[in-house]
C-alpha positions as CSV (number, residue, x, y, z in Angstrom):
1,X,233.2,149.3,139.0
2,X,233.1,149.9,142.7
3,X,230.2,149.2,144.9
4,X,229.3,152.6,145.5
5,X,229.8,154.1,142.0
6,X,227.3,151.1,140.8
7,X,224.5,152.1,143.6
8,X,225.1,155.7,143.0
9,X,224.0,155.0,138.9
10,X,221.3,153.5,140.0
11,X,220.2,156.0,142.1
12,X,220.5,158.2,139.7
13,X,218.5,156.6,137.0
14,X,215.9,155.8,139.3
15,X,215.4,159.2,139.9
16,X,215.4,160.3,136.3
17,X,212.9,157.7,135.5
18,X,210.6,159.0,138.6
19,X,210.8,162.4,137.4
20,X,209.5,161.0,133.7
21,X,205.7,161.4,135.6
22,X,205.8,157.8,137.3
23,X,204.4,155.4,134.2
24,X,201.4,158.3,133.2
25,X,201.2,158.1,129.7
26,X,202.2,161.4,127.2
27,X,199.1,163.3,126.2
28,X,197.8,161.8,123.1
29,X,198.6,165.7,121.5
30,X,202.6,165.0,121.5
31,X,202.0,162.0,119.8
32,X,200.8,163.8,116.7
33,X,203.6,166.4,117.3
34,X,205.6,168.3,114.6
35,X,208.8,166.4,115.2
36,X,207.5,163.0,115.3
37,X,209.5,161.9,112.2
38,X,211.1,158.4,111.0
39,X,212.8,161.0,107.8
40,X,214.7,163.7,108.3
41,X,211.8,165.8,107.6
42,X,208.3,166.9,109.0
43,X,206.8,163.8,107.7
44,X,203.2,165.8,107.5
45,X,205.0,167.8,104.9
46,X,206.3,165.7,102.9
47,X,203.1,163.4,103.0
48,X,201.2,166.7,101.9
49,X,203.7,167.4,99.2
50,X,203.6,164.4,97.7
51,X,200.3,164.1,97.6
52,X,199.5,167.2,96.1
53,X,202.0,166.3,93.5
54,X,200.8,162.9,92.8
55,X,199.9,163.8,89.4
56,X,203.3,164.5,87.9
57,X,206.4,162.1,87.2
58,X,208.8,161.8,90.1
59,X,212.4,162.3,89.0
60,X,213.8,162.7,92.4
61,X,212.6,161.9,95.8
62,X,214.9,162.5,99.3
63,X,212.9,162.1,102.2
64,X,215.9,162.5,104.3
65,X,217.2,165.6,102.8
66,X,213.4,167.0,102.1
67,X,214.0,167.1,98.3
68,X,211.4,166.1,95.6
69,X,211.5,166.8,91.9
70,X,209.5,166.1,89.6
71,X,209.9,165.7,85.6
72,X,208.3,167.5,83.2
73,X,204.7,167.4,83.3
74,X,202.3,168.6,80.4
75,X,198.6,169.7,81.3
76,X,196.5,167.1,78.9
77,X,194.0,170.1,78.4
78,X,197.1,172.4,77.3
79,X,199.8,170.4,75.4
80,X,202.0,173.8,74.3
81,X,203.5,173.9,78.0
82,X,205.0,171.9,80.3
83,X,205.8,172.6,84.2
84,X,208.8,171.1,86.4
85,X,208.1,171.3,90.3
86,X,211.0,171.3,92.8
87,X,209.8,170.9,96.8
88,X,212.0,171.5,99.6
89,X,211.5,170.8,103.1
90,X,213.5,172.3,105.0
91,X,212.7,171.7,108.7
92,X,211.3,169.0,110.9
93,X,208.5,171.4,112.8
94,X,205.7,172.2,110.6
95,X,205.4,175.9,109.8
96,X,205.4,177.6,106.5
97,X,208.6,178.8,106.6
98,X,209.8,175.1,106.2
99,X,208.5,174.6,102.9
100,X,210.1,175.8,99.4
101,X,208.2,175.4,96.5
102,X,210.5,176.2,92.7
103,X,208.5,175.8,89.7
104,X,209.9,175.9,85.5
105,X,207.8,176.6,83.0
106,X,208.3,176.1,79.4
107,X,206.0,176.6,76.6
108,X,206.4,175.2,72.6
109,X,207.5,177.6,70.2
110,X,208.4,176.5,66.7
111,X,208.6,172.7,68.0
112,X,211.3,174.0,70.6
113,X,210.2,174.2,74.4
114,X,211.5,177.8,75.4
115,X,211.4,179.0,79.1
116,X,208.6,181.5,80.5
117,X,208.3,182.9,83.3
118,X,205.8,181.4,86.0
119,X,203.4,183.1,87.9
120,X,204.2,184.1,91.6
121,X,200.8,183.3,92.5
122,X,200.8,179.4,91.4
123,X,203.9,179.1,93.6
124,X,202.0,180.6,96.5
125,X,199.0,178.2,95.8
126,X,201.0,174.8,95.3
127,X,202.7,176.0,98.6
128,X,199.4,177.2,100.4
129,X,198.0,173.3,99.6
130,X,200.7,171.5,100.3
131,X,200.5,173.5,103.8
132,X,196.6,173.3,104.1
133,X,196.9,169.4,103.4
134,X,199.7,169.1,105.6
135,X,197.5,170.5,108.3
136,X,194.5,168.4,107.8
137,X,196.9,165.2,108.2
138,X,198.1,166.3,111.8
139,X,194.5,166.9,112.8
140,X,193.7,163.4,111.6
141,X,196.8,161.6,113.5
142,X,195.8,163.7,116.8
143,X,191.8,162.6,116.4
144,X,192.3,159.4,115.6
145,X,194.4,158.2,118.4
């Protein structure tokens, strides 16, 4: 590498690493950001989700891909039905479009478990905690550093 071609690098870098605001620190905000991830996902999401899911047997967790499942779960209080939750995350940033919340439903008839339908609404709610929960974490990372 030439002389010149090696001083000219430099240069350059210098000069990108002066125009990084000369050592000040990022704003304690952007360290609670959206994207600040070590899975694939928004990692406030799938904190929140799995949380809010704690309650059920995991069949399937993908932090990289954003995928949980759970196994079949029946309600103690309510042993004729059984629920199977499926949570996709689908983005790094956290907004309610990322999320994706698929629930079965299946209630004993006769001794056999036969599919029902499931309620719009407890969709909506399981994703409206998840979101709310997910929420409350960021604040907590941005006010306690």
């Amino acid at each position: 590498m030439t002389r010149l071609l090696r001083t000219a690098i430099l240069a350059s870098v210098a000069l990108s690493l002066a125009a990084c605001g000369g050592g000040r620190e990022r704003p304690k905000a952007d360290l609670a950001a959206s994207k600040v991830t070590t899975i694939g996902v928004n990692a406030y999401l799938w904190r929140a989700a799995l949380d809010t899911i704690s309650f059920m047997p995991l069949l399937q967790t993908d932090s990289n891909g954003g995928v949980i499942v759970t196994d079949w779960y029946v309600n103690p209080n309510l042993a004729t039905e059984r629920m199977k939750v499926t949570i996709a995350i689908l983005d790094q940033d956290l907004r309610a479009d990322a999320l994706r919340v698929a629930a079965i439903r299946q209630v004993s008839r006769g001794g056999q478990w036969v599919d029902a339908p499931v309620e719009a609404a407890t969709v909506q709610k399981l994703e409206d905690i998840i979101l709310t929960r997910a929420r409350d974490l960021r604040r907590a990372a941005i006010a306690g550093d």
